[in-house]
Structures are given as structure tokens and as C-alpha cells.
C-alpha atoms as a printed R data frame, in Angstrom:
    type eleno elety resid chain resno       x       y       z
1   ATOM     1    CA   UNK     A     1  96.848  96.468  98.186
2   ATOM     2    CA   UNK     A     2  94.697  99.279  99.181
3   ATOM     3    CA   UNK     A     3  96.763 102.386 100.859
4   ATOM     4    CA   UNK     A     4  95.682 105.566 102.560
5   ATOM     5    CA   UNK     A     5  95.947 109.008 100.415
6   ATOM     6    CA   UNK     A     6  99.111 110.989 100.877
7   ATOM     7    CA   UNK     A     7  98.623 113.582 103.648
8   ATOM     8    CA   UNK     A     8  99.870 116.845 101.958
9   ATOM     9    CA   UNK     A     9 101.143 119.923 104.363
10  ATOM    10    CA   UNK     A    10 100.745 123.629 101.992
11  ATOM    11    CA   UNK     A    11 100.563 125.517 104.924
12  ATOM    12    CA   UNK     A    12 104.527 126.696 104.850
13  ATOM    13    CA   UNK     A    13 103.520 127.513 101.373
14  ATOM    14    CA   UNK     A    14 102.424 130.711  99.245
15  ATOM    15    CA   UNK     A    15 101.202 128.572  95.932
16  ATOM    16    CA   UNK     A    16 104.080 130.458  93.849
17  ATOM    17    CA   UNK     A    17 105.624 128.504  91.020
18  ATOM    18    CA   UNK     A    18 103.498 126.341  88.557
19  ATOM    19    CA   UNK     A    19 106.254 124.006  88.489
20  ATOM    20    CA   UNK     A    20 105.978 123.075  92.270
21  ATOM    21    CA   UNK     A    21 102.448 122.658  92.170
22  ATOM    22    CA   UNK     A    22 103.036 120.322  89.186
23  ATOM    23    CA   UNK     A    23 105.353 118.363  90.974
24  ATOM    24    CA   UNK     A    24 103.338 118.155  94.417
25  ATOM    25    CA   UNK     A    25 100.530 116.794  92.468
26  ATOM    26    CA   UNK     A    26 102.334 114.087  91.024
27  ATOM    27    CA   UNK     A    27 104.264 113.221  94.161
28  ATOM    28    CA   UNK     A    28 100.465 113.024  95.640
29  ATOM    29    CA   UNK     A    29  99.481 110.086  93.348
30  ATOM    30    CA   UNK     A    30 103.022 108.465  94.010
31  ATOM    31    CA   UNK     A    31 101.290 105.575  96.515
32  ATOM    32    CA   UNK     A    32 104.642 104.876  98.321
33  ATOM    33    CA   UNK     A    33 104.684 108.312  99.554
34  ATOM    34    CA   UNK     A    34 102.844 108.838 102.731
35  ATOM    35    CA   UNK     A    35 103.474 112.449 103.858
36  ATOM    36    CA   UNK     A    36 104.300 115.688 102.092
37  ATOM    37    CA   UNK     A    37 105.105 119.406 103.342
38  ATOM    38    CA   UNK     A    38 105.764 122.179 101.197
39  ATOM    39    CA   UNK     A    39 107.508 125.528 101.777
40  ATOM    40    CA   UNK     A    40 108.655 128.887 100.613
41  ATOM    41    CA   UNK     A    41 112.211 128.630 101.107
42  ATOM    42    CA   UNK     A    42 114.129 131.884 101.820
43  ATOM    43    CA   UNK     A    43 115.572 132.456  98.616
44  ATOM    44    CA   UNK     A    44 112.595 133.725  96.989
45  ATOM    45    CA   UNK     A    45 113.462 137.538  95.363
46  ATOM    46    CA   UNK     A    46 111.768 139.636  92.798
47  ATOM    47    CA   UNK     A    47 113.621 142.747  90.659
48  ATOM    48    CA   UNK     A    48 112.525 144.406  87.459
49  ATOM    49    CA   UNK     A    49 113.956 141.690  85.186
50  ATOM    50    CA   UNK     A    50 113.206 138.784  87.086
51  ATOM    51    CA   UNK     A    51 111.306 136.393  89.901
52  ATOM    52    CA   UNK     A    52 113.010 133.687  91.568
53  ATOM    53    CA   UNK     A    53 110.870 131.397  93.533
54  ATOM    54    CA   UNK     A    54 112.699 128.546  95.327
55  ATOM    55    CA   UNK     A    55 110.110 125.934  96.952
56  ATOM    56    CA   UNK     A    56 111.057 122.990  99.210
57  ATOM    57    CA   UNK     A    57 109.397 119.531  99.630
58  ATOM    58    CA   UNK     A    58 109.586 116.874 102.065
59  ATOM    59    CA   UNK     A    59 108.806 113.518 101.944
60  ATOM    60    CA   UNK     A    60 108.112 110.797 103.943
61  ATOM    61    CA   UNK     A    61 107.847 107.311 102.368
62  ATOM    62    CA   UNK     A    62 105.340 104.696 103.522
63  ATOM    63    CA   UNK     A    63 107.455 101.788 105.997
64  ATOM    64    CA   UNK     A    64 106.710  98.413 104.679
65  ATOM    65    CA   UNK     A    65 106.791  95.954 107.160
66  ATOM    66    CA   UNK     A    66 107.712  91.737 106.745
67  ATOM    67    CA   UNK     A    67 107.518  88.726 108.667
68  ATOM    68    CA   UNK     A    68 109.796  85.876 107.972
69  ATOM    69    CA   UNK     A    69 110.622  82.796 110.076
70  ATOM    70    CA   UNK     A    70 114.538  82.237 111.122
71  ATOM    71    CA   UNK     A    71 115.792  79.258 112.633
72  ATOM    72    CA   UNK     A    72 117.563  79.576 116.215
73  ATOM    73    CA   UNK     A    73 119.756  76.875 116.858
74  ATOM    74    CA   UNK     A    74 119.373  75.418 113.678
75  ATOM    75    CA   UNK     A    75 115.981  74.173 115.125
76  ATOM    76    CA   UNK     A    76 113.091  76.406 116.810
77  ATOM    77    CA   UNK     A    77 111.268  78.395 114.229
78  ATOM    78    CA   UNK     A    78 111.393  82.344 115.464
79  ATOM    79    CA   UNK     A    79 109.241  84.908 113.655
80  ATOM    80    CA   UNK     A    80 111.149  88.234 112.733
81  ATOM    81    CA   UNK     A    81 109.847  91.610 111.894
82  ATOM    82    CA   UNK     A    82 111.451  93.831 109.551
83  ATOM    83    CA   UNK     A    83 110.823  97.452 108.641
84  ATOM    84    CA   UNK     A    84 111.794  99.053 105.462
85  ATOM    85    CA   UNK     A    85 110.829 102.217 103.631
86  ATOM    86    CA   UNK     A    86 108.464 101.316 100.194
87  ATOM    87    CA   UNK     A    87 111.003 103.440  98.179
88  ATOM    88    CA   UNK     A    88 114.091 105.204  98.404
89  ATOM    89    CA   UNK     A    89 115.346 109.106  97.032
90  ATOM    90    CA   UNK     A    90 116.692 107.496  94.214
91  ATOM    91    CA   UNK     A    91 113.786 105.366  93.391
92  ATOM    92    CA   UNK     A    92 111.699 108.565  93.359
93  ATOM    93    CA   UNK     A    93 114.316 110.302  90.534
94  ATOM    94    CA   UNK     A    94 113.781 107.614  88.763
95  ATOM    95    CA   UNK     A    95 109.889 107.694  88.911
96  ATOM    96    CA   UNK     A    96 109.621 111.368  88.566
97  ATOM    97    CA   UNK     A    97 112.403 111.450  85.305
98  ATOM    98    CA   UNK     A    98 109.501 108.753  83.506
99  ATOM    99    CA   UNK     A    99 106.684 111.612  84.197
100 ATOM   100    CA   UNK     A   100 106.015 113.819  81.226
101 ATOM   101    CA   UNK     A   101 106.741 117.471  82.573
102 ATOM   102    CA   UNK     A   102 108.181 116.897  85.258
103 ATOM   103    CA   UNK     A   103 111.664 114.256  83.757
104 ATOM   104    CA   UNK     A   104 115.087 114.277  85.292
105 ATOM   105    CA   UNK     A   105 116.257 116.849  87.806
106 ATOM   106    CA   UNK     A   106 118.885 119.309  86.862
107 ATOM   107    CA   UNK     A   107 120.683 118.199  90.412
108 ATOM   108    CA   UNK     A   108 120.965 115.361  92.439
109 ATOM   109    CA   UNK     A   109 122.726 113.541  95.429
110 ATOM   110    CA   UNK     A   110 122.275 111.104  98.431
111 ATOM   111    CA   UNK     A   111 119.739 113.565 100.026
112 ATOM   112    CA   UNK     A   112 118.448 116.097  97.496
113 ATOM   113    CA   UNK     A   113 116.705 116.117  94.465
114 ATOM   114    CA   UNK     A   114 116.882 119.761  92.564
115 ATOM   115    CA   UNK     A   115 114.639 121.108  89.666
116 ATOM   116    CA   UNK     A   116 115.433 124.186  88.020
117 ATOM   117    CA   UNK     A   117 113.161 125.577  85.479
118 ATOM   118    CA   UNK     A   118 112.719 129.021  83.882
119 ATOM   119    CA   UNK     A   119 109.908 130.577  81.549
120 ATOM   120    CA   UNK     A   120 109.348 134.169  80.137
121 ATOM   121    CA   UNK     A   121 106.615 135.875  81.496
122 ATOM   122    CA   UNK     A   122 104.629 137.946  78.349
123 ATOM   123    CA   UNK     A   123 102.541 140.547  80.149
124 ATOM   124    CA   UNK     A   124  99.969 142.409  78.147
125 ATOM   125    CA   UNK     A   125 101.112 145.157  75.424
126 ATOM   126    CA   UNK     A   126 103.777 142.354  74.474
127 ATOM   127    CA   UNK     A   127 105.870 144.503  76.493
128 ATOM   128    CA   UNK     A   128 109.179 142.698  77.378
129 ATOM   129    CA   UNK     A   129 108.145 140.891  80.673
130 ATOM   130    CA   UNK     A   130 110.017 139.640  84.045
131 ATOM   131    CA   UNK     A   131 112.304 136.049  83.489
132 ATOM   132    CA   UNK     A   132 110.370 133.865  85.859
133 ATOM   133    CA   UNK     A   133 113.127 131.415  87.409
134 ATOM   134    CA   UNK     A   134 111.685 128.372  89.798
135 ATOM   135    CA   UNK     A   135 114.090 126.144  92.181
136 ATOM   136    CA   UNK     A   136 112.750 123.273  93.724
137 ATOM   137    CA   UNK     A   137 114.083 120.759  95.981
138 ATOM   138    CA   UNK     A   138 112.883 117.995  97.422
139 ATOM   139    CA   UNK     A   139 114.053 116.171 100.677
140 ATOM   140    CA   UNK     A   140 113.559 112.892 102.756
141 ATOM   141    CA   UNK     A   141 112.477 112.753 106.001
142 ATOM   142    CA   UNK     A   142 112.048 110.924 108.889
């Protein structure tokens, strides 16, 4: 089944956080999704001993549609078309948690999945650098 490329929104976005970028390219070769935005969210802060970047993505999942024949009356033969969405919120978790670097998020629900991921930053003079913290979270829509 051939499908179109995902359509990818960075416009909302600085290109902070290795992490997101990471993640957006993987959700990008995830063929169910169709759309994707990205955005700083406005909990992003910097202070001597640490950044904190927190990143949102949307997504919109591909609709699948089906054709199937249902009897009225027991008798005449009446084509119905149904609309569903390729994969779910859930199904994505469990995608993204069987993708090396990316795995489980730290928090999840019904409408959210949340990735939480912190590194060290070693500038040069192995002076002791800024604690670079990322939050990501990733939403349906539409």
C-alpha cells in the first residue's frame, strides 16, 4: 500500500532539544501518521545550573476507510462506509517504546504521551557545565 509522506509543521519550533528532533524523525517514518506540528511550549527556562526545554507534538493519524455489505431486511445488500483512524495514542507508545533511543515514556494517559530526559552538558575547560533537562509531549489531534 503506497502512502503519502508525513507533512511535518517546525514552524512553532526553535530546533532546541536533540531529543525532540530524535523523536520527530522517527514519528516521520511512522506511515500511519499523516500530520505533525511541533512547538516550543512555554515552559522553556535557562539559569546558571540548568536548561529546561519543554517541546510539544501533535499528531494526526491517517483515517482508514472500509466498505462492507449489510443486509437490510434480512434481504437487500446495502454497502456501508466506515472511517477509522490507522492507529491509536496507545498504539503509538507501544511503537515508539520498541525504537532504540527513543523506548517507553516516563508518562502516559488517554491523551498524552510524556518523555523526560536529562544529559550533562561538558563545555570546554571541563569546567562543570549547565544540567540540560528536555520535556516532551506529544498529543492527538483532530
Amino acid at each position: 500500500m503506497a502512502f503519502a509522506s508525513t507533512q511535518v509543521d517546525r514552524e512553532a519550533w526553535s530546533g532546541d532539544g536533540d531529543f525532540t528532533a530524535a523523536l520527530v524523525e522517527q514519528l516521520a517514518r511512522v506511515e500511519q501518521v499523516g500530520f505533525l506540528r511541533v512547538e516550543d511550549a512555554p515552559a522553556c527556562r535557562a539559569d546558571p545550573g540548568f536548561n529546561f526545554i519543554c517541546n510539544e507534538i501533535y499528531v494526526a493519524f491517517r483515517i482508514e476507510r472500509t466498505v462492507a455489505i449489510r443486509r437490510v431486511l434480512g434481504v437487500l445488500p446495502l454497502p456501508s462506509v466506515a472511517h477509522r483512524k490507522s492507529l491509536t495514542l496507545d498504539g503509538l507508545e507501544r511503537l515508539l517504546a520498541g525504537i532504540e533511543g527513543i523506548g517507553q515514556p516516563d508518562y502516559s494517559d488517554a491523551a498524552m504521551l510524556q518523555y523526560l530526559r536529562s544529559a550533562r552538558v561538558i563545555p570546554a575547560y571541563q569546567t562543570r557545565g549547565p544540567k540540560l533537562v528536555e520535556m516532551v509531549r506529544i498529543y492527538e489531534v483532530g
